[in-house]
Residue, then its C-alpha position, 0 to 999 in steps of 0.5 A: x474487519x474480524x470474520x468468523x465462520x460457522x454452519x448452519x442446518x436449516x430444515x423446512x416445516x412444510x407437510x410431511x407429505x412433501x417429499x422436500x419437506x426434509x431436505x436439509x440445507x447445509x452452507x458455509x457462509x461468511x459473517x461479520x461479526x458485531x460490534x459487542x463480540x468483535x470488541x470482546x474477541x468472542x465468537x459471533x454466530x451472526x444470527x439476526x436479529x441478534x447474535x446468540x452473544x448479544x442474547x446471552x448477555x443481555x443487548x439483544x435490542x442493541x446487537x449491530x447487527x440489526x442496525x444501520x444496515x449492518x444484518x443486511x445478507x452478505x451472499x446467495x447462501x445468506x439470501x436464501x435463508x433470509x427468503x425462506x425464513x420470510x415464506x415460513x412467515x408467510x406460510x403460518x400467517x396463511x394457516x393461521x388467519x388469527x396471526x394475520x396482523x402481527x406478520x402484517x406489522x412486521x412488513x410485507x413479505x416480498x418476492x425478491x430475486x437476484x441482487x434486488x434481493x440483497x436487503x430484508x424488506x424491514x430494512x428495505x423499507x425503512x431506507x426507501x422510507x423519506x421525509x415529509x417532501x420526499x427527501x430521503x433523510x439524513x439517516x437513510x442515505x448512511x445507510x445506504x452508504x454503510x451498505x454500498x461500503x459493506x458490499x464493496x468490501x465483500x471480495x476482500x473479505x472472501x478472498x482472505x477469510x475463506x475457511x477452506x485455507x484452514x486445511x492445508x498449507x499455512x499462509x506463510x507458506x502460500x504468500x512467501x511462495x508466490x511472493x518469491x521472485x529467486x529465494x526457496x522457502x526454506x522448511x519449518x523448525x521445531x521450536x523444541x530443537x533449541x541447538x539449531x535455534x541458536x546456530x540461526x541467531x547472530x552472536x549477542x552483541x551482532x545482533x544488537x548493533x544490528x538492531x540499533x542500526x536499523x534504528x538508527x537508519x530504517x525505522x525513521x522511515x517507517x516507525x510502525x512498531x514499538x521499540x520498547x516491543x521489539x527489545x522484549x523480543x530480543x530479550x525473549x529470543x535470546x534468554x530462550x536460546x542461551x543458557x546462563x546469560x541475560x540481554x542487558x544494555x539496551x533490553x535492561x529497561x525492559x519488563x521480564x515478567x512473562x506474557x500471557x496468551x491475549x494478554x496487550x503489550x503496550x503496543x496493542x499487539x496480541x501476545x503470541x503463545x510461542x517463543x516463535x514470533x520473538x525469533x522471528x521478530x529478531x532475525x528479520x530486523x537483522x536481515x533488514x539491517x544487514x541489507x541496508x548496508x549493502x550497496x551490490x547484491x553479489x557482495x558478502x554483506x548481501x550474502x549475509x542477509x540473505x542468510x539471515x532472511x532465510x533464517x527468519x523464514x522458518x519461523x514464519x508460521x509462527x509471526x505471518x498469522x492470517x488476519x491478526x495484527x502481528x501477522x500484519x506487522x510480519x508482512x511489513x517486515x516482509x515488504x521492508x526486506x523485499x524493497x531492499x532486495x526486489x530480486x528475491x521477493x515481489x514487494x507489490x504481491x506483498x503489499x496487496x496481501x497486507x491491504x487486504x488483511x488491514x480491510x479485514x481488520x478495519x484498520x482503515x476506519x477509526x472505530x466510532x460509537x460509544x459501543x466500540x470501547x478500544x483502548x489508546x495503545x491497541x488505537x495508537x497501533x492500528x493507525x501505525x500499521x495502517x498507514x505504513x502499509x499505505x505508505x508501501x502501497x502508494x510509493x509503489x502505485x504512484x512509482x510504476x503507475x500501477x491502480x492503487x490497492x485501496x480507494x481513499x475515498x473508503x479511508x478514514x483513519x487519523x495519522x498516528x500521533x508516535x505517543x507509544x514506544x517511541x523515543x523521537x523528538x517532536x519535529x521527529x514526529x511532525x516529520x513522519x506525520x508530513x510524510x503520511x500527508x504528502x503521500x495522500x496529496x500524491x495520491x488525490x493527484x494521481x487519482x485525479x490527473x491520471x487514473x480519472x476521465x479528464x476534468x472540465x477544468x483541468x488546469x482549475x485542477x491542477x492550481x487546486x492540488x499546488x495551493x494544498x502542496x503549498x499548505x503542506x509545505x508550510x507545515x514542514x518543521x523549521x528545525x529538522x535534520x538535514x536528512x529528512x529535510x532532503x527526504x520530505x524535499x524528494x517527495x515535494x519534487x515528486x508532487x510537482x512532477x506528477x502536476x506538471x507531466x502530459x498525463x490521461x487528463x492533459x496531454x499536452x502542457x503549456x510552456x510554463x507548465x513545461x519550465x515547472x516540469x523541466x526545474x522539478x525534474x533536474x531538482x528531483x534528479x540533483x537531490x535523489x542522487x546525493x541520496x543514492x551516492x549515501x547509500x540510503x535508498x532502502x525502497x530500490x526499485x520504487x526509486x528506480x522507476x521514479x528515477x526513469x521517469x524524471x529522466x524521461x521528464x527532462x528529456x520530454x520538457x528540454x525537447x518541447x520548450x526547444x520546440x516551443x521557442x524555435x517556432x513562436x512565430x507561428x503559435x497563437x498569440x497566447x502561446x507566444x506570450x506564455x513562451x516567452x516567459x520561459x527563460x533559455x534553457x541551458x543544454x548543459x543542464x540537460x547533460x548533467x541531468x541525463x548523467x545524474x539519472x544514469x549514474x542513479x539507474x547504474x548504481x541501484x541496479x547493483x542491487x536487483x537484476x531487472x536494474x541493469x535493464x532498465x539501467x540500459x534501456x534509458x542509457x539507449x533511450x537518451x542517447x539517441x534523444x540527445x543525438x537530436x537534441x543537439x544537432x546544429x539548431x536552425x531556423x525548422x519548418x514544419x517537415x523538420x520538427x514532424x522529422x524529429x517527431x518521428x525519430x525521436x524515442x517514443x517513450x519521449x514523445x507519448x511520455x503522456x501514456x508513460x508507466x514504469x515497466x514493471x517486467x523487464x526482459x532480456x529483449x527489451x534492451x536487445x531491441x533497436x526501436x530506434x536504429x540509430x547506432x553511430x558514432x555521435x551516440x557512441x560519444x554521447x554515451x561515453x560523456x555522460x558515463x563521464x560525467x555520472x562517475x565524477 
């Protein structure tokens, strides 16, 4: 949503003899642009009943805002100048009885205070205003709706569009400082010092074998930019920097006429007004590239990205622009590097930052009415960004059980259809859009199973969210690489788990539902692990979480189905029947599973320091759950299995309540929660460090 700002001197008429009649009343306030000036990138004043745009040009009858509800007062400022101009009113139609019934005929005036007050009274009686009958009409509950959307959006809006950050630091510099988890925000170059420019860029033909391998391995995962866009900038930056030579290869095909400032690329981005923005662009690709090459943070490569990275950070001031689409496409750069590296930058901060500058944009709403005139390139793009960064935004909610950064009841925006600056085939493209699909699904079910009131029907629920995974499911493109095969399985497997786990909704599972968890999860553990032996996790401590919990998954199911079937006997008769539709478990299955995770949790740890902690923290955890797994199975009473339930770890057994930790300390793996150290636990260690090293 575009905002502009501005300052507004009211001053009262009343008698001189007052002593208030003089007061000047001076505010600064927030006001959403209309619709005419936000499509024409003009300067709105927000004035009603039309903006002074709408005035000169002509459409003061058709301005925005004045209609649907869109004029309605945004804050306490904006509500006590809609109040005084409405006494004004009611001052000169007392003064002058003449004019009397033309005031009447533009409504009543009314005493209104405190939130009551929010609405104009033309626009509150227009939507208290009902249909022969006293239903409200179609109409009117729009605009409400638009209202109640408008008010919700107002602290996304003030938080990100305050004019007092327009003095002082840039907001690169704010967002990278609090983002930063270990790394130093390096200081700001001068673009003018061309000898220090070229001694940050990579050598010519690094920098382009860099860029195809982020090509070639990151950008399937999140196409989001255009690559005809990027290879301009690298053309720009390099061409810029280095005297007597020319990108050729993969640049030659593209144009080298030169940008003008507001002039749209193909892309749909603004063109920047400095080489700032190419430099940046560059660098950060490099740095990405080099650290998916990484498996170990401590490595040379990792060393080498973090050099580039840092590199790229002193341009920042010239691509992190508040409340732009290029800014925004500098974060997901941002968030990109930082799942690769969680250790140097907090990607959740970032995430949050950039769904709230997508809200400030509207990206989360296609433009609608034949008012808004926006081309397919500049459509095409938002789309990309937007659903890139729910993608971030949903991996990591759903990952480390966290509340989602925005509603989807709130989102209505068509996927992308990948038609501009991209090279990918048509099952290429049907891939990318399954994967914004199935993300969606996940998300309807977390929000339904795990961040709601429990249902009245919760298992009717559940068969309603399998039947739409199946439907997504039958989609999948038939002929596609087995890598996204392996991907877009992964993310099934993440959809069953999240079904079939204890959550807020239901605690407790029937055995069917438990065997579907039990096969999910050793699948999910089976299929990620061949993932990360690939070295092809780019988003480390999402997967790790996801990981954690589908260990916790199997233990907590192996654990229950056992329970189920020792003690058929003395369950209902519907429960013995269900139980005896799950087939045995094997407790090979189980070691192989537990040894998968670890050696999964073990291996990215390389890559962040908080890893090795949670690496540990479930290497503990399963050891001491597994001691009593595997104990000599007899014929348990009922103080045997209420034993267990007290021995048994307690993440195991309110797995119901679980979410991945999101900090990790020291203590936590220092503390014995369970006081089991023997030599069993000791054995059972050592096995599955075996197995997870063949």
């Amino acid at each position: 949503m575009q905002a502009d700002f501005h300052t507004s001197s009211l001053s009262s008429p009343l008698p001189s003899h007052n002593p208030l009649s003089h007061v000047s009343l001076t505010v600064k306030q927030l006001q959403s642009a209309c619709v005419f000036c936000k499509a024409r990138k003009i300067r709105c004043d927000g004035q009603l009943p039309a903006c002074s745009g709408c005035r000169k040009y002509g459409r003061a009858s058709s301005c925005s805002l004045n209609e649907d509800g869109q004029g309605f007062e945004r804050d306490y400022a904006t509500y006590l100048q809609a109040r005084i101009r409405r006494l004004q009113v009611a001052l000169h139609k007392d003064r002058n009885p003449r004019q009397q019934e033309s005031a009447l005929r533009r409504g009543p005036v009314q005493e209104q205070h405190g939130p009551a007050g929010l609405m104009p009274s033309s626009a509150a009686a227009s939507i208290q205003g009902s249909e022969p009958g006293g239903r409200p009409s179609l109409v009117q509950k729009s605009q409400i709706d638009r209202l109640i959307s408008e008010i919700g959006a107002l602290p996304i809006l003030a938080s990100s569009s305050d004019p007092s950050c327009l003095d002082g630091p840039h907001l690169a510099t704010i967002v990278l400082a609090a983002a930063s988890e270990s790394i130093v925000v390096p200081s700001v170059i001068d673009l003018n010092h061309l000898d220090e420019i070229r001694a940050l860029l990579p050598r010519l033909e690094t920098a382009r074998k860099l860029a195809n391998q982020y090509f070639a391995r990151v950008y399937p995962r999140l196409p989001f930019f255009s690559v005809q866009g990027f290879w301009t900038h690298f053309r720009l930056a390099y061409d810029d920097s280095t005297s007597g030579s020319s990108v050729q290869d993969d640049t030659s095909h593209v144009e080298k006429a030169p940008r003008l400032a507001g002039q749209e690329a193909e892309d749909g981005l603004n063109k920047v007004t400095n080489i700032g923005y190419s430099y940046f662009t560059v660098l950060v690709v490099c740095a990405i590239s080099t650290a998916s090459l990484s498996r170990n943070v401590d490595s040379v490569i990792s060393r080498r990205a973090v050099e580039t990275f840092l590199a790229a950070l002193r341009f920042r001031e010239h691509a992190v622009l508040p409340n732009t689409i290029a800014g925004l496409q500098a974060i997901l750069f941002l968030i990109q590097y930082a799942t690769l590296n969680p250790s140097q930058l907090n990607a959740w901060y970032l995430v949050g930052v950039g769904m709230r500058i997508c809200v400030d944009l509207g990206l989360h709403q296609d433009p609608s009415g034949s008012s808004i005139q926006m081309s397919g390139n500049v459509l095409e793009t938002r789309r990309r960004l937007f659903w890139s960064m729910y993608s971030f935004d949903r991996s990591i909610s759903l990952g480390t059980g966290r509340p989602c950064e925005i509603s989807d009841k709130v989102i209505h925006v068509d996927v992308p259809n990948f038609s501009i600056g991209s090279e990918a085939t048509e099952d290429e493209i049907l891939g990318y859009k399954q994967r914004y699909h199935v993300l969606k699904l996940q998300s309807l079910a977390y929000g339904k199973l795990y961040m709601s009131e429990r249902p009245e029907d919760p298992a009717e629920l559940v068969v309603e969210l399998l039947e739409q995974f199946q439907d997504w499911a039958r989609n999948n493109p038939i002929s596609m690489s087995e890598h996204a095969r392996i991907l877009l399985r992964s993310e099934w497997l993440q959809g069953m788990i999240l079904l079939y786990r204890p959550c807020r909704a239901i605690q407790k599972r029937t055995p069917q539902d438990l065997r579907k968890l039990w096969d999910a999860s050793l699948s999910f553990a089976k299929t990620y692990r061949g993932l990360v032996e690939a070295n092809e996790i780019f988003y480390v401590q999402i997967a790790s979480a996801k990981v954690y919990t589908a260990g916790l998954a199997i233990i907590h199911a192996y654990w229950q189905l056992r329970h189920v079937q020792d003690v058929g006997d003395d369950l209902p008769e519907s429960t013995q029947e269900q139980a005896s539709t799950v087939a045995p478990l094997q407790s090979l299955d189980l070691w192989s599973g537990v040894a998968d995770v670890n050696f999964m949790l073990r291996s990215l740890s390389d890559r962040w320091e908080e890893g090795r902690l949670l690496a540990k923290r479930f290497e503990k955890l399963s050891t001491a759950a597994i001691e009593l797994l595997m104990r000599p199975q007899t014929r348990q009473g009922e103080d045997t299995i209420q034993d267990m339930d007290s021995w048994m770890p307690n993440e195991v057994v309110q797995f119901w309540r679980h979410s991945a930790p999101a900090r990790l300390h020291l203590s936590d793996t220092d503390r014995d929660q369970d006081g089991a150290h023997n030599e069993l636990q000791d054995l059972i260690s050592e096995i599955t460090n075996v197995k997870s090293a063949r």
